[in-house]
C-alpha positions as CSV (number, residue, x, y, z in Angstrom):
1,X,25.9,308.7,4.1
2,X,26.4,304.8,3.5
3,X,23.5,305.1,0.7
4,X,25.9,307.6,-1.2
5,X,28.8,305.2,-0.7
6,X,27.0,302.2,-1.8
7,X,26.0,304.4,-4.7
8,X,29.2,304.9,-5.9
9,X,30.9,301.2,-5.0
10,X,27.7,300.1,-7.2
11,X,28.8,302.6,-10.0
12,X,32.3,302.0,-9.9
13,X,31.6,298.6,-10.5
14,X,29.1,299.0,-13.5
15,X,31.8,301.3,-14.8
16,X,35.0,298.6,-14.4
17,X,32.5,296.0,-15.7
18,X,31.3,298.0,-19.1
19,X,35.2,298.7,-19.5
20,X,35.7,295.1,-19.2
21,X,32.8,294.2,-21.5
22,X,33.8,296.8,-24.2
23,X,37.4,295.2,-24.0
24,X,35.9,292.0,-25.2
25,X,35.0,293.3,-28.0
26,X,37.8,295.6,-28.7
27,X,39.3,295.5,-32.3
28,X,42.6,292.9,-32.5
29,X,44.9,292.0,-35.2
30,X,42.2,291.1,-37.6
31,X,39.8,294.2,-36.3
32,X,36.6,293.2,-35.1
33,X,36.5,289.8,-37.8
34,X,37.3,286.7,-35.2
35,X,40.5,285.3,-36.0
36,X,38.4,282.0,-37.1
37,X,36.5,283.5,-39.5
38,X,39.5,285.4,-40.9
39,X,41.6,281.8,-41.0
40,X,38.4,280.1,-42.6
41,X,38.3,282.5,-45.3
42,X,41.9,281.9,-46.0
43,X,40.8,277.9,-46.3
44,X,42.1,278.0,-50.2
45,X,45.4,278.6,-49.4
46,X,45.8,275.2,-46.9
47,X,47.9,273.4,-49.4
48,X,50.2,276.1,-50.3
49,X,50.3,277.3,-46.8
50,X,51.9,273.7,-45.6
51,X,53.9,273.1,-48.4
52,X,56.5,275.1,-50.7
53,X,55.6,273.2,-53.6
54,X,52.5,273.5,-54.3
55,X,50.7,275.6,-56.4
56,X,49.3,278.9,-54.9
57,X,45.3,278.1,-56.3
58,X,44.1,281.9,-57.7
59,X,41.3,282.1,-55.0
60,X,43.7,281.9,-52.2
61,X,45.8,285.2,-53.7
62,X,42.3,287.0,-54.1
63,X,41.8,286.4,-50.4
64,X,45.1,286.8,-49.2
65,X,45.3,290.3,-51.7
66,X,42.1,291.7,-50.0
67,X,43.5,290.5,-46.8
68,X,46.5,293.2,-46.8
69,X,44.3,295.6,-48.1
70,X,42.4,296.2,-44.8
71,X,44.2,294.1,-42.7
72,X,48.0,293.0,-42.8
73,X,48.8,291.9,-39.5
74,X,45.8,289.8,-39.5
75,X,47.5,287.6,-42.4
76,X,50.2,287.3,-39.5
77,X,47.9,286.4,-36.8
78,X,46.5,283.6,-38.1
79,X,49.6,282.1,-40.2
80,X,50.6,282.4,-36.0
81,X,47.6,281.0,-34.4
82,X,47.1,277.6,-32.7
83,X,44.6,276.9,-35.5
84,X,47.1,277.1,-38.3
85,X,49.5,274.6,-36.3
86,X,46.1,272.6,-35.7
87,X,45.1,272.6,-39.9
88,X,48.9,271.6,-41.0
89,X,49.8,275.4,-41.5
90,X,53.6,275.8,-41.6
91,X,53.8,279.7,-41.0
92,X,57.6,280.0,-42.4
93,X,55.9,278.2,-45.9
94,X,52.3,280.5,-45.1
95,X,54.6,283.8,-44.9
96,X,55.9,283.1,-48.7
97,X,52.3,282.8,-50.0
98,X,52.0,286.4,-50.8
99,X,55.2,286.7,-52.7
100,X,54.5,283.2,-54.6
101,X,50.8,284.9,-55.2
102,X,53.0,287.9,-56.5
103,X,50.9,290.9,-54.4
104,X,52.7,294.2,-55.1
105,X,51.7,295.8,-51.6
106,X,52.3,292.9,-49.5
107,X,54.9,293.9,-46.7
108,X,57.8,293.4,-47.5
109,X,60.7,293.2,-44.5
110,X,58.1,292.7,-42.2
111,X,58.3,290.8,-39.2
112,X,56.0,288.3,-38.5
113,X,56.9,286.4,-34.8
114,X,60.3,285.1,-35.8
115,X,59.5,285.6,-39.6
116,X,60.0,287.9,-42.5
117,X,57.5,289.0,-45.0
118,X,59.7,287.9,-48.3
């Protein structure tokens, strides 16, 4: 009798720990890309991202383009990440890059934390 039970304690917890393990790597915002390696990729767009002004370069709309193809709240996460703050990223100038890249499909009225896809 306490063999059975130890038997199932033992595969409760190999079941709660492979939940727990599969969680980990559980799709987020930017599906199963880390959010660093979806903000890295985005690297051409630094200057426009942080400042109103400047000019959106053409390999920063490619990657933001392809980015809302397959993936438009990433584009959100990482304009809201700790690691945009950390690179100069202003996310209320980051949000405007797809309209100043002028992507047809980018969403429009969205809300992005306190922002709004223009």
């Amino acid at each position: 009798m306490a063999s059975n039970i130890t038997f199932v304690i033992v595969f409760v917890f190999v079941l709660t720990l492979n939940a727990f393990i599969g969680g980990i790597d559980a799709a987020g915002e930017c599906g199963k890309t880390p959010i660093r390696t979806a903000a890295a990729s985005l690297s051409p767009c630094l200057s426009a991202a942080g400042n109103a002004n400047a000019k959106v370069p053409p390999a920063c709309c490619t990657k933001v383009s392809a980015l809302i193809k397959t993936s438009p709240k990433c584009l959100c996460a990482v304009l809201l990440s700790p690691l945009a703050k950390q690179a100069g990223i202003k996310a209320a100038i980051g949000i405007t890059v797809p309209k100043r890249c002028n992507i047809r499909n980018r969403p429009v009225g969205k809300k992005c934390g306190r922002y709004t896809v223009p």
